[in-house]
DRENDO-1510 file (C-alpha; in Angstrom, 1 decimal, always signed):
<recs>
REC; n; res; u; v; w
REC; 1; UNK; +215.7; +51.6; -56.5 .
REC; 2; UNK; +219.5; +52.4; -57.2 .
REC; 3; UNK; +221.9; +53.3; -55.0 .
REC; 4; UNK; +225.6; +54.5; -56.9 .
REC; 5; UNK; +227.2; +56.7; -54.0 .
REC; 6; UNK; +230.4; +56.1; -52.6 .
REC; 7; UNK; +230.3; +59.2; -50.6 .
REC; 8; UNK; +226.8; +58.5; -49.4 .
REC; 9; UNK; +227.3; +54.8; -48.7 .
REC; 10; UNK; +228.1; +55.3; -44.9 .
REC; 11; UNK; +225.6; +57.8; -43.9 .
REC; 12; UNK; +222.7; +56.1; -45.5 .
REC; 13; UNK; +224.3; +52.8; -43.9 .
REC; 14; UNK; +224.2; +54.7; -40.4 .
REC; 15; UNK; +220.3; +56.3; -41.2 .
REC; 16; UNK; +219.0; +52.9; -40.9 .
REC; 17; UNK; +220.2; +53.0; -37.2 .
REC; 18; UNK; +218.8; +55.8; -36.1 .
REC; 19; UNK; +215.5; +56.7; -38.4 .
REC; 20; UNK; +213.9; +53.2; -39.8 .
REC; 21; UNK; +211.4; +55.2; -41.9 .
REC; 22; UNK; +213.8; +57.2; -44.0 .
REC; 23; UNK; +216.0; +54.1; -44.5 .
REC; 24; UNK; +213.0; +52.8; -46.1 .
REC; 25; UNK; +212.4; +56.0; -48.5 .
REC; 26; UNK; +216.1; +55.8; -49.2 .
REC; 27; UNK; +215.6; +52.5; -50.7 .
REC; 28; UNK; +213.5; +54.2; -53.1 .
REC; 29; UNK; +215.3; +57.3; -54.2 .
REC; 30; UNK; +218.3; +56.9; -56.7 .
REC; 31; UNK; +222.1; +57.9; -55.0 .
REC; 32; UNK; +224.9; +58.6; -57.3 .
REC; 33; UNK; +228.2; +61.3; -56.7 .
REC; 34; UNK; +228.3; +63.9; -58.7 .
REC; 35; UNK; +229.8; +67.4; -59.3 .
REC; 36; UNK; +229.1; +71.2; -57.4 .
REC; 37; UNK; +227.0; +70.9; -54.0 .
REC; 38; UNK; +224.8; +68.2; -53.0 .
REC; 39; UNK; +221.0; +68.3; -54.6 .
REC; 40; UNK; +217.9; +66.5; -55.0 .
REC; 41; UNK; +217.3; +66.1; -59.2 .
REC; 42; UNK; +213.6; +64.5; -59.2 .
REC; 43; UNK; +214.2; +61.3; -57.5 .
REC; 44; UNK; +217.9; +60.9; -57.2 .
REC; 45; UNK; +220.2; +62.8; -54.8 .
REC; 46; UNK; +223.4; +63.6; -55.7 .
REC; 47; UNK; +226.2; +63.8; -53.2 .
REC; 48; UNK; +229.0; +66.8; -54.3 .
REC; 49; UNK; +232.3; +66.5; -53.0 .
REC; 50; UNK; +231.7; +68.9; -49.9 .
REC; 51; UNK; +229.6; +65.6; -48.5 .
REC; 52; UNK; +232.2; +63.9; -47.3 .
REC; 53; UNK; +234.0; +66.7; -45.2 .
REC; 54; UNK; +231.1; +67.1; -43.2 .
REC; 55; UNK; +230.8; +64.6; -39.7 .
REC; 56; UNK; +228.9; +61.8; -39.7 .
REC; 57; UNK; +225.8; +63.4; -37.9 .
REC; 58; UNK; +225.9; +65.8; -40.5 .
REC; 59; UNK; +226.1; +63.7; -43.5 .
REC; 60; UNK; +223.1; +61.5; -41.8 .
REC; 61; UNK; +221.0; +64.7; -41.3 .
REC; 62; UNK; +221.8; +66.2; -45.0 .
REC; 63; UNK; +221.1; +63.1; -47.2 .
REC; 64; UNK; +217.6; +62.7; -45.1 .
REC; 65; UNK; +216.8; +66.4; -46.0 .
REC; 66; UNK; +217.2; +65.2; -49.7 .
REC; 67; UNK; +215.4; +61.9; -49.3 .
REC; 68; UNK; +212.4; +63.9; -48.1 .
REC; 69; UNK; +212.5; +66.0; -50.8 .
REC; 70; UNK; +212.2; +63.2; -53.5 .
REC; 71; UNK; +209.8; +61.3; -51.4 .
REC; 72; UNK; +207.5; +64.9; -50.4 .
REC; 73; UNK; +207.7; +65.3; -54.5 .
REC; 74; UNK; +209.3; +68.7; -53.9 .
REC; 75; UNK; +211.3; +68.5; -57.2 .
REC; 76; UNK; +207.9; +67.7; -59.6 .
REC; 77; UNK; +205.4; +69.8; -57.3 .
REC; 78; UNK; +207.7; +73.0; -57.6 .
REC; 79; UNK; +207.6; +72.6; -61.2 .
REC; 80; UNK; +203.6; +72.7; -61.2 .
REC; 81; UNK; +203.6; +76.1; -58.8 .
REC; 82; UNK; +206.2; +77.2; -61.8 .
REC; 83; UNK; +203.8; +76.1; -65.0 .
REC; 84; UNK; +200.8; +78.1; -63.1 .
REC; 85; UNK; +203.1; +81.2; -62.1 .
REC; 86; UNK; +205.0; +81.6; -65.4 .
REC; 87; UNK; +207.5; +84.6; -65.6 .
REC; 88; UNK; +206.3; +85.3; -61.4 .
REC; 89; UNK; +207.5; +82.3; -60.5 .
REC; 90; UNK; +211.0; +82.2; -58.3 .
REC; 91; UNK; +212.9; +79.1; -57.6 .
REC; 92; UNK; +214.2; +80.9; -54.5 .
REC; 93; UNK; +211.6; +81.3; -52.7 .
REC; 94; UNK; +209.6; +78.0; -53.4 .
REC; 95; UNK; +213.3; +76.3; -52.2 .
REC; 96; UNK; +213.4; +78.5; -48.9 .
REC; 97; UNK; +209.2; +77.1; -48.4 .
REC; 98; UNK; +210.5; +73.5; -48.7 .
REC; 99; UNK; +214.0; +73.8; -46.9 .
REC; 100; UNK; +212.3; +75.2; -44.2 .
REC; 101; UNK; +209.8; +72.8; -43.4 .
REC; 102; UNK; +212.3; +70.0; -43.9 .
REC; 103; UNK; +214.8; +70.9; -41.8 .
REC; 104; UNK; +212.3; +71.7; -39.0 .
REC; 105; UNK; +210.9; +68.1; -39.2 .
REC; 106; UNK; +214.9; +66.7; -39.0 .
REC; 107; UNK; +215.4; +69.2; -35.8 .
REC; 108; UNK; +212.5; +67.9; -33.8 .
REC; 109; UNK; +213.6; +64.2; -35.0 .
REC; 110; UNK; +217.1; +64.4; -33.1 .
REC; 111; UNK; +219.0; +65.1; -36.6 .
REC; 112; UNK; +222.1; +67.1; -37.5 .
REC; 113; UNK; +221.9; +69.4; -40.2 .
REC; 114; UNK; +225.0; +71.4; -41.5 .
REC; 115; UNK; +224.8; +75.0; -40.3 .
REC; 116; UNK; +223.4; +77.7; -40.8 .
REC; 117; UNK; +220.2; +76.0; -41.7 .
REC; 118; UNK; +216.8; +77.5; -42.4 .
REC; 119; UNK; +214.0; +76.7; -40.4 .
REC; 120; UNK; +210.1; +77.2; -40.9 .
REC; 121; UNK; +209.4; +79.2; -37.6 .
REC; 122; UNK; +212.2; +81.1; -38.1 .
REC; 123; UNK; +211.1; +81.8; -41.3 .
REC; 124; UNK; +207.9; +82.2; -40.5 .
REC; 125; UNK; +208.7; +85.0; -37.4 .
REC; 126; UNK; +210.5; +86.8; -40.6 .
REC; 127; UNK; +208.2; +87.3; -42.5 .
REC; 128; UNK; +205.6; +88.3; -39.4 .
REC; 129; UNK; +203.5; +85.1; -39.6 .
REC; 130; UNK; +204.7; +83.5; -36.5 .
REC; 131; UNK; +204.0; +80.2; -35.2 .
REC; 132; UNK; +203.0; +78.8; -31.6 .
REC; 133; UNK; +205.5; +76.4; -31.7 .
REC; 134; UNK; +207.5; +74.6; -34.3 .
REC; 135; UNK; +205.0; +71.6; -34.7 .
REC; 136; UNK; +201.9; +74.4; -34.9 .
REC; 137; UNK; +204.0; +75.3; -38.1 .
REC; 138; UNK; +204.9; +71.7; -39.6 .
REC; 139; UNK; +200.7; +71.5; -39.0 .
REC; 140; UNK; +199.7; +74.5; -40.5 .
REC; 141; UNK; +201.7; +74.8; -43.5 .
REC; 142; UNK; +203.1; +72.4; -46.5 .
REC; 143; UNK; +205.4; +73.9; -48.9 .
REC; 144; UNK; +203.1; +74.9; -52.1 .
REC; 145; UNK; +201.0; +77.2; -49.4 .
REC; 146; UNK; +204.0; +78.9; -48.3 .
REC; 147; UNK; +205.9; +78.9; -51.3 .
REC; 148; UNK; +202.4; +81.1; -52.5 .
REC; 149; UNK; +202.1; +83.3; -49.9 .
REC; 150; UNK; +205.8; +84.6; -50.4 .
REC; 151; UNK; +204.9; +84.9; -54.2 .
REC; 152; UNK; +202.1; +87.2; -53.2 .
REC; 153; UNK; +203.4; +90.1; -52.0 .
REC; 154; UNK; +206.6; +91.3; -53.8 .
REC; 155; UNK; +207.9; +93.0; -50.7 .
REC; 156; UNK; +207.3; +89.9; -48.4 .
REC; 157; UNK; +209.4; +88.0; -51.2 .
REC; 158; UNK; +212.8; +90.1; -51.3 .
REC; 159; UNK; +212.6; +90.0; -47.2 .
REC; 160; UNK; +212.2; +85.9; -47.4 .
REC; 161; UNK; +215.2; +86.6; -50.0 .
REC; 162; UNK; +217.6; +88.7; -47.9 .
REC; 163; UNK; +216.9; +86.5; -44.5 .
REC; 164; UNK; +217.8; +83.5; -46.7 .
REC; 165; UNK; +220.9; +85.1; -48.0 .
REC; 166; UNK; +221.9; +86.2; -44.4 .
REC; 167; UNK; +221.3; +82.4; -43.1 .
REC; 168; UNK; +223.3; +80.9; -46.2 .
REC; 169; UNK; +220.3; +79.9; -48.1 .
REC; 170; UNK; +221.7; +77.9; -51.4 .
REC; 171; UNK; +219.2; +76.6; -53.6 .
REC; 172; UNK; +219.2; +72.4; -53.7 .
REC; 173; UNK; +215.9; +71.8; -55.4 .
REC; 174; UNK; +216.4; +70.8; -59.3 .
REC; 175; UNK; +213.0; +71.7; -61.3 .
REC; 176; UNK; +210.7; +68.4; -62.1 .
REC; 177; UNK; +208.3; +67.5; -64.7 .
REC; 178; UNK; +205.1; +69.5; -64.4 .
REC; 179; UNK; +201.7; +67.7; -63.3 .
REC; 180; UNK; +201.1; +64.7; -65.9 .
REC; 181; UNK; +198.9; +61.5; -65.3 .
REC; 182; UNK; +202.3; +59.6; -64.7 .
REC; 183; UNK; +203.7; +61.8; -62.3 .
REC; 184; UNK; +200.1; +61.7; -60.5 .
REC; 185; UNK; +200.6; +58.2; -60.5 .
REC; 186; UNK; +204.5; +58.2; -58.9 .
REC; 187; UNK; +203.1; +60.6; -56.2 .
REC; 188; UNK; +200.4; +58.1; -54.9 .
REC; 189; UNK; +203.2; +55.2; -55.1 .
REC; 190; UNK; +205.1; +57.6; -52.9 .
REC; 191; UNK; +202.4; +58.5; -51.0 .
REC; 192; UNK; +202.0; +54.8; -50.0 .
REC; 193; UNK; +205.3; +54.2; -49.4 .
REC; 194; UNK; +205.4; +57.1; -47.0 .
REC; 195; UNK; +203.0; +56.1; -44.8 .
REC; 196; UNK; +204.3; +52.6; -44.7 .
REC; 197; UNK; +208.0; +54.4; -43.7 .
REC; 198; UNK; +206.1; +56.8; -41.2 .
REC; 199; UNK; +204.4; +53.9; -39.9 .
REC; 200; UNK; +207.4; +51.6; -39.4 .
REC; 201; UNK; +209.3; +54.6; -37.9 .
REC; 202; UNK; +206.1; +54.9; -35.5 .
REC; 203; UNK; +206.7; +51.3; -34.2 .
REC; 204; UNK; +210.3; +51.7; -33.1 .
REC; 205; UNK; +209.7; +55.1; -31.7 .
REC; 206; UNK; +212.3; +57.1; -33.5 .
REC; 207; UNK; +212.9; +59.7; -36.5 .
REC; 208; UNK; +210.1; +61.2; -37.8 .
REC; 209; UNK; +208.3; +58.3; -37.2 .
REC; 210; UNK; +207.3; +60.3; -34.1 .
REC; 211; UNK; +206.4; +63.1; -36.2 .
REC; 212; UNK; +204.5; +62.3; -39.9 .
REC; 213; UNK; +201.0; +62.6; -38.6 .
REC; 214; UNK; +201.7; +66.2; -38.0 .
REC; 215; UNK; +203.0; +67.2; -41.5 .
REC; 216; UNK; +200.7; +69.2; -43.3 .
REC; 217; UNK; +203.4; +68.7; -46.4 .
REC; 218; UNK; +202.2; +64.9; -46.3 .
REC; 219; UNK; +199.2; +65.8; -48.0 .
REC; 220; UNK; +199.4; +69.2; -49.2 .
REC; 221; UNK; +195.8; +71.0; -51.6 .
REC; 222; UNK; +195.9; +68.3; -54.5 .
REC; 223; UNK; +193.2; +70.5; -56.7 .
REC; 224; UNK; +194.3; +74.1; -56.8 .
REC; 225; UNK; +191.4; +76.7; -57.9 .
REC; 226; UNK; +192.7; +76.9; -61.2 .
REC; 227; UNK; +191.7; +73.3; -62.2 .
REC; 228; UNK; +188.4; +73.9; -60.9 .
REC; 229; UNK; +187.8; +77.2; -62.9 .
REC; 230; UNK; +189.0; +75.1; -65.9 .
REC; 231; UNK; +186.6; +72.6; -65.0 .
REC; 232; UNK; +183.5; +75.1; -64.6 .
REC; 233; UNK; +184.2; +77.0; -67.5 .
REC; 234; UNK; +184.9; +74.3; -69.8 .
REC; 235; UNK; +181.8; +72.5; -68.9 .
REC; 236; UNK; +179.7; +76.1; -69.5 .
REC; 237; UNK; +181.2; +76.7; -73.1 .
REC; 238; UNK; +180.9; +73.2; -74.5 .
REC; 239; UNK; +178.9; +72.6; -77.3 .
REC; 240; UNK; +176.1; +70.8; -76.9 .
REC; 241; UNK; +173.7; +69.3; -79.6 .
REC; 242; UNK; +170.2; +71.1; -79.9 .
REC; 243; UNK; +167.1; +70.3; -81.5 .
REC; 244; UNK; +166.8; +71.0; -85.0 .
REC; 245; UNK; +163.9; +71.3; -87.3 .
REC; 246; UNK; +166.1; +72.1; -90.1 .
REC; 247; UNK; +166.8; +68.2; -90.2 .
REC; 248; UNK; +165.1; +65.3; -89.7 .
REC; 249; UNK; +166.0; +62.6; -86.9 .
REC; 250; UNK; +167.7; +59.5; -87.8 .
REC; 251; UNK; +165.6; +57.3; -86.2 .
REC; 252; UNK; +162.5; +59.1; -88.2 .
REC; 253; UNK; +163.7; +59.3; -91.3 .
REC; 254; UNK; +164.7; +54.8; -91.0 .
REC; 255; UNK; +160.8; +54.7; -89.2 .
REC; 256; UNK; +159.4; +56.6; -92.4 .
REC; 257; UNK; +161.8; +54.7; -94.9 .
REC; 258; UNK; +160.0; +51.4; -93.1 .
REC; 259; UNK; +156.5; +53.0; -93.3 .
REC; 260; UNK; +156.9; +54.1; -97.2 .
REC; 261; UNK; +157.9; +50.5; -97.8 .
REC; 262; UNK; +155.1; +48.6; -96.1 .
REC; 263; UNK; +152.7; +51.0; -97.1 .
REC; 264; UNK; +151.8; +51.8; -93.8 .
REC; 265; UNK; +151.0; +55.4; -91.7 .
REC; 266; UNK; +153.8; +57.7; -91.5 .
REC; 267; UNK; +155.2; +58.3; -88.0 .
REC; 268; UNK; +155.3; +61.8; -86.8 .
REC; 269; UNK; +157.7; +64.4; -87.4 .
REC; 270; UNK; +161.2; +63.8; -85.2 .
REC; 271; UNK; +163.4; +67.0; -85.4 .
REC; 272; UNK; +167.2; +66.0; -85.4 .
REC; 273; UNK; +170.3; +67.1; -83.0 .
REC; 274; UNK; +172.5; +70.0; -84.6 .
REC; 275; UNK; +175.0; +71.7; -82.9 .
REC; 276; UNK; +175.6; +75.6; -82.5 .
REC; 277; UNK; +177.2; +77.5; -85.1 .
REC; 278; UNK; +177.7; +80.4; -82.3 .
REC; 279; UNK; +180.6; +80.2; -81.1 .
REC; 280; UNK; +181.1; +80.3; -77.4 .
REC; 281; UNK; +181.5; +83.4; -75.5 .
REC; 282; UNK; +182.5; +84.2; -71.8 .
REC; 283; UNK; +182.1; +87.7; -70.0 .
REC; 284; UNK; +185.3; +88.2; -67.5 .
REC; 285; UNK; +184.2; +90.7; -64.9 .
REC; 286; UNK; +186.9; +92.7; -62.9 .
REC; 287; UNK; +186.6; +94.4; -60.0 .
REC; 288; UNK; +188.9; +97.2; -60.3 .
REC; 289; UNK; +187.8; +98.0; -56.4 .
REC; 290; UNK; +188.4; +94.8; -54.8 .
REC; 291; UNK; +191.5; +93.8; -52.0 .
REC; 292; UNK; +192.1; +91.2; -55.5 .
REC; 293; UNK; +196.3; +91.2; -55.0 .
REC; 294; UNK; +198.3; +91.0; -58.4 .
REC; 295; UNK; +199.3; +87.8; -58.6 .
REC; 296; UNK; +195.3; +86.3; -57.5 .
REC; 297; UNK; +194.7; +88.4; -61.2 .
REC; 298; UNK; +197.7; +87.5; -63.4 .
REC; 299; UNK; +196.8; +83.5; -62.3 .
REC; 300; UNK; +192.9; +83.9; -62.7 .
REC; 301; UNK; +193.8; +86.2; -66.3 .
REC; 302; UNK; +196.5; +83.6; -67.3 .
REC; 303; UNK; +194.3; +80.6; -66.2 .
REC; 304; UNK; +191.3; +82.0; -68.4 .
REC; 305; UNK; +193.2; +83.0; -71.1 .
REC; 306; UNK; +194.3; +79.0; -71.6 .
REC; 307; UNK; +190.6; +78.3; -71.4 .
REC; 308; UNK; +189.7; +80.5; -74.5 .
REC; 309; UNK; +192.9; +79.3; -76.0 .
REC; 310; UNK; +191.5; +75.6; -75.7 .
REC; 311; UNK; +188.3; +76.1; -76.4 .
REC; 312; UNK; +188.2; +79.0; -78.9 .
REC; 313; UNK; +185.8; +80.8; -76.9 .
REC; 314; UNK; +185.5; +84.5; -77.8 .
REC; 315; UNK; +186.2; +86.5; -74.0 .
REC; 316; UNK; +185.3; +89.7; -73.2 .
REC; 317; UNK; +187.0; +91.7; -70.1 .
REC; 318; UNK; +184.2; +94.0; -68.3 .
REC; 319; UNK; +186.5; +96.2; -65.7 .
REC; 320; UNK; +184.0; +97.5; -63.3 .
REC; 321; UNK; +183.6; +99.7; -59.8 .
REC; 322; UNK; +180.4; +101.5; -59.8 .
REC; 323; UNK; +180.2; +101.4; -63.7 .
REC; 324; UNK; +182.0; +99.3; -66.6 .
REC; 325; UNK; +184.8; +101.6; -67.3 .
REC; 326; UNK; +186.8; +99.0; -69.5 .
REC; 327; UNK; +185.0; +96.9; -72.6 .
REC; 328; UNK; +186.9; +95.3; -74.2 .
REC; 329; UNK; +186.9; +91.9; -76.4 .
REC; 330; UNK; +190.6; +89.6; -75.6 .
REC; 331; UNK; +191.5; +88.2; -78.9 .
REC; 332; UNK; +194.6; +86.5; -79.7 .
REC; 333; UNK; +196.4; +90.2; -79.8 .
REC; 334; UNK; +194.4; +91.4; -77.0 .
REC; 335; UNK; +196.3; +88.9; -74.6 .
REC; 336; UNK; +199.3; +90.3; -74.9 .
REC; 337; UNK; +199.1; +93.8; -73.0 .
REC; 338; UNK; +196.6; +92.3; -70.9 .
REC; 339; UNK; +199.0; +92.6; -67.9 .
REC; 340; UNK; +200.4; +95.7; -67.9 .
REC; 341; UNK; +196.9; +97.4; -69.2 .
REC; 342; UNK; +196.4; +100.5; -66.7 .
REC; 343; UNK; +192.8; +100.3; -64.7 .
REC; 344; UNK; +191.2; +102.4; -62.5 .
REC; 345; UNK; +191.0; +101.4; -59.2 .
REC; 346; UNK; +189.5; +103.0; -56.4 .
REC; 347; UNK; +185.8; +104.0; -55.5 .
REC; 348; UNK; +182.8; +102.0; -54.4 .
REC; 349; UNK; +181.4; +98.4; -56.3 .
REC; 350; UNK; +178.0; +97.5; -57.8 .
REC; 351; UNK; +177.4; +94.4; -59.6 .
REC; 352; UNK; +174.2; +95.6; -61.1 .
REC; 353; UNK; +176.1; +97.7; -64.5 .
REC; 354; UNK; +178.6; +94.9; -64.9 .
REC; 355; UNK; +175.9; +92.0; -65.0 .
REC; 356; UNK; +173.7; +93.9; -67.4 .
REC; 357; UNK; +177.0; +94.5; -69.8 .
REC; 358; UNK; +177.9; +90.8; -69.3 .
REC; 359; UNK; +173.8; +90.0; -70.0 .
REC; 360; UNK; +173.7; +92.1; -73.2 .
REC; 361; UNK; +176.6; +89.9; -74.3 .
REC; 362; UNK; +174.5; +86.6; -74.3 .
REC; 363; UNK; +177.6; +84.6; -73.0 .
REC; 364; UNK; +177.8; +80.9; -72.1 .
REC; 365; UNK; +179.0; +82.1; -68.7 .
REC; 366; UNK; +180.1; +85.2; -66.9 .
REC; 367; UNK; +182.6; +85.4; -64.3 .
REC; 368; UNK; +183.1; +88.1; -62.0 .
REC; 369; UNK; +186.2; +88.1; -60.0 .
REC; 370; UNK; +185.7; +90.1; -57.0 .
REC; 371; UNK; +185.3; +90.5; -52.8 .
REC; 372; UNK; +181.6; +90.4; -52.8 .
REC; 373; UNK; +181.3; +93.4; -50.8 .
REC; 374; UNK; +178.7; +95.5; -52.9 .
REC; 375; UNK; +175.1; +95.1; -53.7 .
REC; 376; UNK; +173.6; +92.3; -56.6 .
REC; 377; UNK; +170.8; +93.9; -58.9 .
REC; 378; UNK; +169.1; +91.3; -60.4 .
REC; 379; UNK; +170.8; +88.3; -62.1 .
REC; 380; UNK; +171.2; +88.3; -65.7 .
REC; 381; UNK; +170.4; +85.6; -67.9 .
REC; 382; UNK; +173.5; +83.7; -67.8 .
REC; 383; UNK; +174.9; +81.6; -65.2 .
REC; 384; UNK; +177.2; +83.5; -63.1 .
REC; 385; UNK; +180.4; +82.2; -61.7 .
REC; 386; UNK; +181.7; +84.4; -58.5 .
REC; 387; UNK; +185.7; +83.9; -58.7 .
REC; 388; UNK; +186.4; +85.6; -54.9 .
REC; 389; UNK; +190.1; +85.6; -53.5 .
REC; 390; UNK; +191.2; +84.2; -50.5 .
REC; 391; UNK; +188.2; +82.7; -47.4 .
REC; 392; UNK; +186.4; +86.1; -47.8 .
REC; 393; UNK; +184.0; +86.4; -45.3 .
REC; 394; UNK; +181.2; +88.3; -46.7 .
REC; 395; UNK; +177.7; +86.3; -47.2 .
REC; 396; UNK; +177.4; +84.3; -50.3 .
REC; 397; UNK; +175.6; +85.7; -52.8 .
REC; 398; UNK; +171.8; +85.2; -53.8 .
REC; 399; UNK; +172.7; +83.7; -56.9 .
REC; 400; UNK; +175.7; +82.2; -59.0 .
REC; 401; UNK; +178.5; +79.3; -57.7 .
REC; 402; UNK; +181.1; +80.5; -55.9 .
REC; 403; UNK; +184.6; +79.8; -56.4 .
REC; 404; UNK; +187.3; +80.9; -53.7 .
REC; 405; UNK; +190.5; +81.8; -55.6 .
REC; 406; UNK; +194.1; +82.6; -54.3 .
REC; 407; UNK; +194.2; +79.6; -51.9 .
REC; 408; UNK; +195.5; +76.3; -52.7 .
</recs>
């Protein structure tokens, strides 16, 4: 807990009047001046010069926009939705998601914010996703979620761009440390401090207090799909010990060491435990016919490509509609021009050419990214995983796991 602002020192005196639960965050952010415009940097808020023109109300409302940030994790969680997006990833628009939502929770707690500010229904109404009323929104939608959706559809993004331009939109969000076991770690301590703050701010019946049961940001999807993709297929290409007849057992050969020396029956054949020398191979199926949008694909290919990479599994991509019209094996070259390979697209689906190609591969697992919308065939020997964007509402399929992709 550090506090090193002069120009802050009044309005975060004043904040503890009028909003007892961020007065208690506050204590736990860091507060020093600094240079340019005011901006959260991981879990200290620094107060540019421009602070201390504004009005008291003002000043109260703008550090408790930054105080949320630090204590929503905005800075460190933004940083994850840029690790998983790579080159797609747009500081813009993840800000806009965040500023939003926080300045709509300030509004409905009685707070001044410096205008023009964005809001999340306005933003929302924008970008034709309108809500039923401003705490609908705070309910329906946390930051990462909406920070996604406006990643999805590069049209939807320049709109969110331009109507965060026109409402003087300026970017206050510094880029955190991506997802690591300490940072997991800070985010629970916040987490638990939050509640406490929300809950003290409940009791006196002011600030957001009144509001932090509604905020979907609170607890926004903790395990995206990618980490259980890498989970399933890591789990399908690890090598496992076999039997082996080639060897003998350890425990057999001490028992017939033992027998030998007492002059006793031998003990019966034990065959040992040897490992694979195969190595491990996964079968990507594509469904060149699906509604899959581009950046569902460049997270699913990126996210599988770092699972080869990890495990040194040999991948092979199988783009399908009707018929496999795309073999062909991803090595460390391969990788490279995977994203701006050209595919057919169009026409009608049928899983039964695309799980006999992925069968006469013998992999460790197949998965086939696709709507579900088409007839199965007959499974093939391996275990099939279904990768299928968004809540599709077609009938799960007779065999294979399902995993639902493009959400968070």
């Amino acid at each position: 807990m550090t506090r090193h602002s002069t120009r802050a020192a009044r309005a975060l005196a004043h904040l503890g009047e009028v909003d007892p639960a961020l007065a208690v965050l506050a204590l736990w952010c860091g507060h020093r001046d600094g240079e340019g415009a005011t901006r959260t940097q991981g879990d200290t808020v620094v107060y540019g010069p421009g602070f201390e023109r504004l009005g008291l109300p003002e000043q109260v409302g703008l550090a408790a926009h930054h105080v949320l940030h630090v204590a929503l994790r905005h800075a460190h969680r933004q940083a994850g939705l840029a690790e998983r997006l790579g080159d797609r990833f747009d500081a813009s628009l993840y800000g806009l998601a965040a500023d939003g939502i926080l300045n709509e929770t300030l509004i409905l707690a009685g707070h001044a914010l410096p205008r023009p500010a964005v809001t999340l229904t306005d933003l929302l109404s924008e970008i034709g996703k309108p809500a039923k009323s401003p705490v609908a929104a705070l309910a329906d939608w946390d930051a990462d979620r909406l920070a996604m959706l406006l990643h999805s559809d590069p049209k939807l993004a320049e709109k969110a761009r331009e109507w965060g331009a026109m409402r003087g939109f300026a970017q206050d969000l510094s880029l955190g440390e991506p997802d690591d076991a300490g940072e997991r770690q800070k985010t629970a301590d916040w987490r638990n401090q939050l509640l406490r703050a929300l809950e003290a701010g409940r009791k006196a019946g002011s600030g957001i207090g009144r509001l932090g049961a509604i905020l979907a940001d609170m607890a926004p999807a903790g395990t995206p799909w990618e980490v259980h993709l890498r989970g399933l297929l890591a789990k399908a290409l690890i090598d496992r010990p076999r039997p082996s007849h080639r060897r003998p057992a350890a425990r057999w050969a001490a028992m017939l060491a033992e027998a030998q020396a007492r002059g006793g029956p031998e003990p019966a054949y034990q065959p040992g435990q040897a490992r694979t020398s195969d190595r491990p191979r996964i079968a990507i199926g594509l469904d060149t016919s699906s509604s899959v949008d581009p950046l569902t694909l460049s997270l699913f290919l990126a996210e599988t490509e770092g699972i080869v990479r990890r495990t040194g599994a040999e991948a092979h991509l199988l783009a399908f509609d009707t018929e496999v019209h795309e073999a062909r094996r991803l090595d460390s070259a391969a990788w490279s021009g995977l994203r701006g390979m050209a595919l057919r697209t169009g026409g009608g689906t049928d899983f039964a050419p695309v799980l006999a190609a992925a069968g006469r591969l013998a992999p460790s697992i197949a998965v086939i990214l696709t709507d579900l919308d088409a007839a199965f065939g007959p499974p093939p020997a391996c275990p099939v995983l279904w990768a299928v964007p968004g809540r599709n509402p077609v009938a799960p399929p007779p065999f294979g796991r399902v995993l639902r992709i493009g959400d968070l």
